[in-house]
C-alpha positions in Angstrom: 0.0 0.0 0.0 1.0 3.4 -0.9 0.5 6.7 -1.5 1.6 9.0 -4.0 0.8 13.1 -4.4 -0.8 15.2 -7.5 2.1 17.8 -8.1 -0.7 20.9 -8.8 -3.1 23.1 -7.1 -6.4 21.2 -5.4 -8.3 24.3 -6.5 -7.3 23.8 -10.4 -8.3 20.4 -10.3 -11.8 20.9 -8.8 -12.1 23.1 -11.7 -12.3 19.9 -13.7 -14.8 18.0 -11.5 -17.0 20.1 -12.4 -18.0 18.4 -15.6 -21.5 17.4 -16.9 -22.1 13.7 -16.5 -22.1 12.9 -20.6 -18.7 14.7 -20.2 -17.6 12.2 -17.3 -18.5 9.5 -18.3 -17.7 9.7 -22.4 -13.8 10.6 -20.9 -14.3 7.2 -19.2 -15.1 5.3 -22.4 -12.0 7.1 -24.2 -9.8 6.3 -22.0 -11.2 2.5 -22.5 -10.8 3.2 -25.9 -7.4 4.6 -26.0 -6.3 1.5 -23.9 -7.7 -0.5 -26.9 -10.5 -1.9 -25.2 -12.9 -3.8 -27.4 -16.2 -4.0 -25.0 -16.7 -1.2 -22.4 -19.8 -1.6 -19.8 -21.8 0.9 -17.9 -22.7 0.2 -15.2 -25.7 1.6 -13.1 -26.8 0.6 -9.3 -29.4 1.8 -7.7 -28.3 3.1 -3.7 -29.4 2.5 -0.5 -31.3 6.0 -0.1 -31.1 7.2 -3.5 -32.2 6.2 -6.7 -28.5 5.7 -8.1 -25.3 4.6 -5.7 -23.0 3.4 -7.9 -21.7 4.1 -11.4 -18.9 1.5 -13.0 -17.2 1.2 -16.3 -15.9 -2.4 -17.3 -13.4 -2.7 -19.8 -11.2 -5.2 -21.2 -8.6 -2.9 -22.3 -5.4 -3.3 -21.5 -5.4 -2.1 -18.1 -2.7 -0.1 -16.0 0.5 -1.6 -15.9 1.6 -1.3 -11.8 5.3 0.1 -12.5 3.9 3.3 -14.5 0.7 4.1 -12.3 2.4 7.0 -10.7 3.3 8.8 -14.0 -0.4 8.0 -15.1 -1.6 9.5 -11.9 0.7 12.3 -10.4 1.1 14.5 -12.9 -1.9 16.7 -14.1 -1.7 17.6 -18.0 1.5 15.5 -18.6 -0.4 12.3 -20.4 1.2 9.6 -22.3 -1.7 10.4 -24.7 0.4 13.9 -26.2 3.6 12.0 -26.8 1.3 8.7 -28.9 -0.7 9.3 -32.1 -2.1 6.1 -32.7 -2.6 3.0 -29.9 -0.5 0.0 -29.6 -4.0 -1.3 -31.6 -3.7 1.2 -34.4 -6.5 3.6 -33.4 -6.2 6.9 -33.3 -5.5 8.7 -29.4 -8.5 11.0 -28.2 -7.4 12.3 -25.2 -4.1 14.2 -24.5 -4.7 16.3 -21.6 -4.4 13.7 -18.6 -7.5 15.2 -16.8 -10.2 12.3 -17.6 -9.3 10.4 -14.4 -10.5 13.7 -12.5 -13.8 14.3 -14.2 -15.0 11.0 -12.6 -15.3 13.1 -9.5 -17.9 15.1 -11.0 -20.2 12.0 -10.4 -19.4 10.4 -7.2 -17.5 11.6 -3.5 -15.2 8.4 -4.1 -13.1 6.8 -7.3 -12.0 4.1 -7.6 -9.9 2.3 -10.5 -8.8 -1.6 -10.4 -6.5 -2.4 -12.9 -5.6 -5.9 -14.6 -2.5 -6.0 -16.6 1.0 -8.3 -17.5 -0.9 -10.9 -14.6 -1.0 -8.0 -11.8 -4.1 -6.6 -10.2 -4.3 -3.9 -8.3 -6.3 -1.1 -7.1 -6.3 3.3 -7.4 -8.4 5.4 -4.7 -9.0 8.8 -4.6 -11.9 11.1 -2.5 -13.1 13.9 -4.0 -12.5 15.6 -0.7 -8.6 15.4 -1.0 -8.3 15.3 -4.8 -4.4 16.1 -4.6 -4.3 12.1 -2.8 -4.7 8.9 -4.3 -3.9 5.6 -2.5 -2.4 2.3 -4.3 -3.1 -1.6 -3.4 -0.7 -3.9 -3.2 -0.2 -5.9 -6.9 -1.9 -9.4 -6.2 -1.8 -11.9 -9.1 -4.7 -12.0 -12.0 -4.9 -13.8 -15.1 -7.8 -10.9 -16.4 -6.9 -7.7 -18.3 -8.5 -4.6 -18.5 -9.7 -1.5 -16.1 -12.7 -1.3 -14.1 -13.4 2.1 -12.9 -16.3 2.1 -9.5 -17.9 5.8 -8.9 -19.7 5.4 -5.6 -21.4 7.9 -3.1 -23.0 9.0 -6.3 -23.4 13.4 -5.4 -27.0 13.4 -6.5 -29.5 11.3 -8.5 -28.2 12.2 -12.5 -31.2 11.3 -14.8 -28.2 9.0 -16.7 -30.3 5.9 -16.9 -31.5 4.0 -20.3 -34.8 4.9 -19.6 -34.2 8.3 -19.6 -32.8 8.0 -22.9 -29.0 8.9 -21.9 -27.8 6.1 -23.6 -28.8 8.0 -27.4 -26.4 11.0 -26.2 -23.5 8.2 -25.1 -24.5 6.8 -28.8 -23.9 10.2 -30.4 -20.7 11.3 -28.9 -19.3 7.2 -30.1 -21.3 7.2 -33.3 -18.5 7.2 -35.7 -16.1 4.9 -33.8 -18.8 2.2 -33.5 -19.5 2.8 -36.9 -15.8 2.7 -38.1 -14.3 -0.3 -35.6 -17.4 -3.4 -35.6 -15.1 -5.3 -33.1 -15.7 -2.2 -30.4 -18.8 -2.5 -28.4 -20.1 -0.3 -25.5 -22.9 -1.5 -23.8 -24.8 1.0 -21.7 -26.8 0.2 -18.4 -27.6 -3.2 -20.3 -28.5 -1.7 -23.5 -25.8 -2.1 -26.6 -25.5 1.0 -28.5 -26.1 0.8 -32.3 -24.5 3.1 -34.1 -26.9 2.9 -36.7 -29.8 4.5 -35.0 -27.4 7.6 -35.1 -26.0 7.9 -38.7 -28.1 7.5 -41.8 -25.7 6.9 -44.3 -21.8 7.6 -45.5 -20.1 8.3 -48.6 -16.4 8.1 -49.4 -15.3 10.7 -51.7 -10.8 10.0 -52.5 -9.1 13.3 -52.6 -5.5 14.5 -53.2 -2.9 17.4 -53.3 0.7 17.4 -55.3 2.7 19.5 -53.4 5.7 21.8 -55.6 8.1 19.2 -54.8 6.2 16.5 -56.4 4.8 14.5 -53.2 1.4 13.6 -53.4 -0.9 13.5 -50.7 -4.2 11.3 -50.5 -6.7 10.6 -48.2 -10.0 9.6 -48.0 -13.2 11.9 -46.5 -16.3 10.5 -45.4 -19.6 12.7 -45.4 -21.4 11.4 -43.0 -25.3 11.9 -43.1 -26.9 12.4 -39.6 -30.2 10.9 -38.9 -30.6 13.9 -36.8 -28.3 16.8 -35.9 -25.4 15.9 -34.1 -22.3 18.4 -33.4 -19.5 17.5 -35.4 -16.0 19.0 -36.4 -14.3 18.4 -39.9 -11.7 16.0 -39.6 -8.7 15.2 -41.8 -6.0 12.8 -42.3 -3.2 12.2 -45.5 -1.2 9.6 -46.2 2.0 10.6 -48.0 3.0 8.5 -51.2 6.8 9.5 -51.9 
């Protein structure tokens, strides 16, 4: 057991807990994804004296390994993520800022990460009361891999549930990578999210540029056609043919 320090201000990072709760918990799904997870599952409990207790998000990623958790934890805006473009899987990295382990706290008093990687298991802790703090297990043996995050002592009741139709703005925010990766599924309080209920159709156009010293640039851009209408930026990337 030990304990290791965030080198920056508490009152900077309760700036970040102060995120929405489709903002918290799509940062938990990227990191998932990032970690090339191929199923991530939300999960909802209902508490003792309130209609939601516990929030948790199962993946089978490829976990935290034990020897780098204090660079992954102590150091606010100094993620891996900046210094990686694409995953050890190929995809592309989403976030770069380190802050997505913080936003968690926007949901519940207490966060806590379990991590299965290289046959170690172990545990992170932190309490939003003492956000500059987080506590480390022992490493026991595990034959598992991936990351299961557990929010508990849920702040209030967020209307986040299926049935209140949260799961169609988790769909939106994933459309595309559901759409453009089969083999990644997210399955939200027991409900897998289709992709298709979100985009209507898409259509490939090739494009290319010669620069003046004769290499050619080509890529591909997909115009995607919404089913409804969903905030998107303009996104591109060129392969270079020498």
């Amino acid at each position: 057991m030990q304990q290791i320090e965030v080198n920056v201000e508490n009152d900077h990072i309760q700036r970040i807990t102060t995120a929405k709760p489709l903002a918290a918990i799509s940062e938990l799904i990227w990191n998932a994804y990032d970690a090339d997870a191929r199923e991530v599952k939300v999960e909802l409990e209902a508490g003792q004296l309130t209609k939601l207790g516990v929030i948790r998000v199962v993946d089978d990623g490829i976990g935290i390994p034990a020897d780098e958790v204090e660079k992954f934890f102590k150091s606010l805006g100094g993620s891996w993520k900046k210094r990686a473009i694409k995953t050890d899987g190929g995809r592309a990295i989403h976030g770069e800022k380190g802050q997505g382990r913080f936003k968690a706290f926007a949901l519940g008093e207490r966060v806590t990460w379990v991590s299965y990687h290289a046959g170690k298991k172990f545990s992170i802790s932190g309490e939003k009361s003492d956000l500059k703090r987080f506590t480390i297990s022992d490493t026991i043996p595990s034959s598992s891999t991936g990351c299961t995050v557990e929010i508990e002592n849920v702040v209030r009741d967020f209307e986040i549930w299926s049935a209140d139709g949260f799961a169609e703005h988790v769909r939106d925010v994933f459309a595309l990578q559901l759409y453009e990766d089969p083999a990644f599924r997210i399955i939200y309080d027991g409900e897998e999210i289709d992709a298709r209920d979100a985009i209507r159709d898409v259509t490939p156009y090739e494009i290319s540029a010669t620069t003046e010293d004769g290499h050619e640039y080509k890529a591909t851009l997909d115009i995607i056609e919404w089913k409804k209408k969903v905030e998107r930026k303009l996104g591109s990337g060129f392969i270079t043919n020498k």
